[in-house]
Every structure is written in structure tokens, then in C-alpha cells.
N, C-alpha and C positions, 0 to 999 in steps of 0.2 A: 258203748256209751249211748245214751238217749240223746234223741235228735228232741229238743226243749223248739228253736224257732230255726225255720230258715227265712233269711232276711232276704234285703236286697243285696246287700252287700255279702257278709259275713255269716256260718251257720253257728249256733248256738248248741249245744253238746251239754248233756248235765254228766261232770266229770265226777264227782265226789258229793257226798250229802251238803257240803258248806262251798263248793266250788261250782264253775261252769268253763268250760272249753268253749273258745271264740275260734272260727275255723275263719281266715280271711279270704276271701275266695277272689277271682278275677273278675265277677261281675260289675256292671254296672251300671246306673238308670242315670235317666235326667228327666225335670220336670215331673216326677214320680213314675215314670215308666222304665219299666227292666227291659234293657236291651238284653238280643239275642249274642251278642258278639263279644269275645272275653277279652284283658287287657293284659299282655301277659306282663307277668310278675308285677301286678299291681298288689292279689293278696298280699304277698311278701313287703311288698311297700307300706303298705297301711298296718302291718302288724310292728314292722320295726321303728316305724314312723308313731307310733302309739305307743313302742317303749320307751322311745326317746324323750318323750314329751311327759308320761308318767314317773319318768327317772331325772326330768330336769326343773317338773313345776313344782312351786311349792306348797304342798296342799296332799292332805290323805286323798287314796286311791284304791280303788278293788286290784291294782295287779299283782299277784302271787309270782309269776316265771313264764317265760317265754318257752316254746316248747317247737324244735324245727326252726322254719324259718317265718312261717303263717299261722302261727297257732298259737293262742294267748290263755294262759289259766288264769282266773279271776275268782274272787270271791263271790258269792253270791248275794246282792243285796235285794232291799223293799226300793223297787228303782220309782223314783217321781215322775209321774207320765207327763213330763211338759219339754221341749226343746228349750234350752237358755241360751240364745241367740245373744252373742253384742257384737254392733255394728259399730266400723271405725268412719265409715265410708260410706256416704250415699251413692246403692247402686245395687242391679240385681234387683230383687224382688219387695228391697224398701222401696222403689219408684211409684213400684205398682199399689203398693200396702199403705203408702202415704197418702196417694191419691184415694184410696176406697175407703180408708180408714182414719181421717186427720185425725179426730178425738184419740185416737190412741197416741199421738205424737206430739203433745202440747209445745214440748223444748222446740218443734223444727217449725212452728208457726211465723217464726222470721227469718227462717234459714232460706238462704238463694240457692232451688235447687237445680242445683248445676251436676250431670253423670259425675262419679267417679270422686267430687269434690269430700273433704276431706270435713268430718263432721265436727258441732262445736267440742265436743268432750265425747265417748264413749256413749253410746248408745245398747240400752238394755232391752233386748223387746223378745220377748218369751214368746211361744207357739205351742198348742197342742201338739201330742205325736198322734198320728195318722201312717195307714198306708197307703189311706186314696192324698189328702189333702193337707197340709199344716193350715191351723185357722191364727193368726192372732191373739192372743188373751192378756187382760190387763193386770197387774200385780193386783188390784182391789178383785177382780174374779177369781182368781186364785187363792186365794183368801176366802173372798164368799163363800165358793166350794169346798174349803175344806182342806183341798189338795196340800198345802199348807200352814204354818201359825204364820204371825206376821214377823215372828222372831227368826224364825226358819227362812222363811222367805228374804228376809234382809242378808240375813249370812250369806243364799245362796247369791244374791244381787252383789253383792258387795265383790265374793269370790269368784264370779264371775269375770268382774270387768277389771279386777285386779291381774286372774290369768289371761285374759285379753292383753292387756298392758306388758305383761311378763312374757307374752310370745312374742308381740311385737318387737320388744324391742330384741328377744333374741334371731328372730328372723332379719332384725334390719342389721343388725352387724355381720350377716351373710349376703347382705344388698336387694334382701324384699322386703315388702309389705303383705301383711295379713288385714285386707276388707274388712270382713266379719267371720266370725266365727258359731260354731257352737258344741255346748257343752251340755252334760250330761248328768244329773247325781243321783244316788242313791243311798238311803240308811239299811248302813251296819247294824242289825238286829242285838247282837249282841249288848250292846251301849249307844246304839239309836243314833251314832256320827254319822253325821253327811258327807259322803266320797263323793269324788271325782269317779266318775264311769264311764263305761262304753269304750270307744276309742278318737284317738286324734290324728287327722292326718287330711292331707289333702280333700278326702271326700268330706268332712267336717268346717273345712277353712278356703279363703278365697286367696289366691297369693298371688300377688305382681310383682315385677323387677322393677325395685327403683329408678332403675336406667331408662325406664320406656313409660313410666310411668307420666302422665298428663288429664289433668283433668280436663273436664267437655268431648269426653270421645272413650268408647269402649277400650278395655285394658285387655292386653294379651297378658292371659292367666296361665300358671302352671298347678292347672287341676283339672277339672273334669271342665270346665267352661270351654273350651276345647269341644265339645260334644253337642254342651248346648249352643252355644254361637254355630254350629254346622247344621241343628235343626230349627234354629231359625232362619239364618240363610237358603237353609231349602224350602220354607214353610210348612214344613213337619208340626212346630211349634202352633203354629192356626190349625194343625188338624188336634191336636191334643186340645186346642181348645175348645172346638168343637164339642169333640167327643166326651168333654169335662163338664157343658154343660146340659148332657145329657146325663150325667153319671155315668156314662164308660170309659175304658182305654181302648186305645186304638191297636191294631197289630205293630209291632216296633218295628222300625224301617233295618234296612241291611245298610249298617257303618263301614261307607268304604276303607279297604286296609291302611292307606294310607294317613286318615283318624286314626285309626287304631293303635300305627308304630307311633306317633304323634303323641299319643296322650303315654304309653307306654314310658316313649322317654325324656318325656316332662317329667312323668312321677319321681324316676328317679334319678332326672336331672334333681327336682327338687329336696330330696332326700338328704344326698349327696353334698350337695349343696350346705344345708344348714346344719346335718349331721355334722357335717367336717368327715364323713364316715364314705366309705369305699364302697358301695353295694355289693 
């Protein structure tokens, strides 16, 4: 098979003339940097954790069949080069984006913000895909450019925060919460329908236990936040900034193993968990 991309995460394999082979691999970055250190059977997690979610939301999808236990066959679609982010929860990198960015947040211009605190309704806020930076974009840019009609774009807006709504609430009758998320779409060439793409799973979603859950104080996460909370506490995180506003990456620091079994068996604590499923 043709190696099509290798990502951060996942390689891309062109399987068949109308398919593609998603390989889930163990990698994983934070803050847009690829660490050196793998997490074991996390591909595995992310691939079965992206079936679950393709086989339980309601809404057309590229997946074809799961192949092994990390390897996903997909359809190939015209994928739309924008992240579709909605956020439940102020926190993470809307702190940072409300502050640099108000005009892009009209709704939060009376909102008290407080970490962690629980947003008025569903927040939609879209991003360029990059593999240096995600930038912000407003649904009227989006538009301007072209990248959508405005008819398209409402469908994808609307479908968005409707599966936001639809995982939450099946995460929370397994006793989490899902922050924010994000989603992916692309047109089926054949008859130009807009799927559901990419995949879901932890690296996608922010998840906290309702048990430990409190707003005004950072949330112990079962995802990769695990990773980044360890390079901000060591200020790893100010060297990437640095280095970010020079336009470089930094060399990636070495993830003591103890992160490593950590984030390992969150993944598929959390699997496990909402699955109902036995890893």
C-alpha cells in the first residue's frame, strides 16, 4: 500500500481506488510537538475508540471496517480543511483565544470567566488545520473563502453541536464529561454528502470524571492532558513558546515512564469505561 500521510498520530495508506487505511500508531504530541516516546496501546485505543463512536453517533460516516485491532478502512472523501471544535467548557486554549481574540466570541462578552466553568449553551468555534499552528476562523471567513456555501456550513454547525450533545450525554451515564471536542467532515464525491471523518477518541476530546470535577481549578483529565499539564509544570511549555515565536520546534523533552504508564492507563481506563467494553 501507498504511504498517502504520516501524521502525528495515525499513518494514512491509500488501500483501494475509493478507500484509505488509517494505521493508529502509539505516537503522540502536545502543544503541536511530536514527542519521541510511544504510549503503549494507545493506537489500539484510538482506533476502537473511533469505532465506537462511528457505530453509536447518529450521522453518515467514512468508516467501511476495522481491520486488526489499529487499523481503520475508510472511504475516501474531498475532506474540508477546517477543525470543527465545540466547546462545553471554558478552558484549555479558549482562555487563551478569548483573550487574543474577543471579536471572535460575541456570546462570552458577559460570561464570568471562571477555569473549567461550564459554558452558557454549546460553543462552536472552528480552526484552520495546520501542522505548525491552529488559527481561529469565523463562520463569515469561511464563507468568504469559499471553503463553504452558507447552506453547508450551517449543516456542518448545527451537526456538530448536536454530536457534541450526543456524546456528552453518553459519556455522562458512564460518569464523565466531554470539555470540548472536535470533529472532522468531508464530501462523499459521489453525491457530495457531508460525513463525519477522521477519527474520535481521546486525542480528539477532553474528558473529566464527574466525581472530581469542580470549577476554578484545573481538571484531572483522562487524555493526553496528562502530558501537557507535565510540560507546563516543568516549563517545557515557555520553551515551545519561545521557540513558536520564532517559527521553530524545539527538540522534544524525554517523558519520564512514569507519564508514560499514566497516560497509557487512562486511555483505556477511559475506553473501558464508556465502552462498557473489556479492552
Amino acid at each position: 500500500m501507498k504511504l498517502v500521510h504520516k501524521g502525528k498520530v495515525k499513518d494514512v495508506y491509500e488501500a483501494e481506488p475509493n478507500t484509505y487505511l488509517f494505521h493508529f500508531s502509539d505516537r503522540i504530541s502536545a502543544f503541536d510537538i511530536q514527542m519521541d516516546a510511544l504510549i503503549p496501546k494507545k493506537g489500539e485505543v484510538l482506533c476502537q475508540f473511533g469505532e465506537f463512536w462511528f457505530n453509536t453517533l447518529k450521522t453518515e460516516n467514512h468508516l467501511v471496517t476495522i481491520r486488526d485491532r489499529d487499523k481503520m478502512l475508510v472511504k475516501k472523501l474531498h475532506m474540508i480543511p477546517i477543525e470543527f471544535i465545540v466547546r462545553g467548557y471554558f478552558y484549555g486554549s479558549l482562555i487563551e483565544r478569548l483573550a487574543r481574540f474577543p471579536d471572535f466570541y460575541p456570546g462570552l462578552s458577559k460570561f464570568e470567566p471562571i477555569v473549567a466553568s461550564k459554558l452558557p449553551e454549546p460553543l462552536f468555534d472552528p480552526t484552520t488545520k495546520s501542522d505548525k499552528h491552529d488559527i481561529p476562523i469565523t463562520e463569515q471567513q469561511i464563507i468568504a473563502s469559499g471553503i463553504l456555501s452558507p447552506e453547508d456550513l450551517a449543516y456542518v454547525k448545527r451537526t456538530s453541536i448536536r454530536l457534541y450533545l450526543e456524546m456528552s450525554a453518553a459519556v455522562g451515564r458512564s460518569g464523565f464529561i466531554i470539555a470540548d471536542t472536535k470533529f472532522e467532515f468531508g464530501f462523499d464525491a459521489p453525491n457530495n454528502r457531508i460525513l463525519l471523518a477522521d477519527s474520535l477518541g481521546p486525542d480528539e476530546f477532553r474528558l473529566w470524571r464527574k466525581s472530581e470535577y469542580k470549577p476554578g481549578k484545573l481538571q484531572g483529565s483522562y487524555d493526553k492532558q496528562i502530558l501537557r499539564d507535565w510540560l507546563v509544570n516543568t516549563g517545557y511549555k515557555d520553551v515551545i513558546d519561545t521557540y513558536s515565536k520564532k517559527g521553530l520546534k524545539p527538540v522534544p523533552p524525554i517523558i519520564p515512564p512514569e507519564i508514560i504508564t499514566r497516560l497509557s492507563r487512562r486511555y483505556i481506563y477511559a475506553y473501558e469505561e464508556i465502552t462498557r467494553t473489556k479492552f
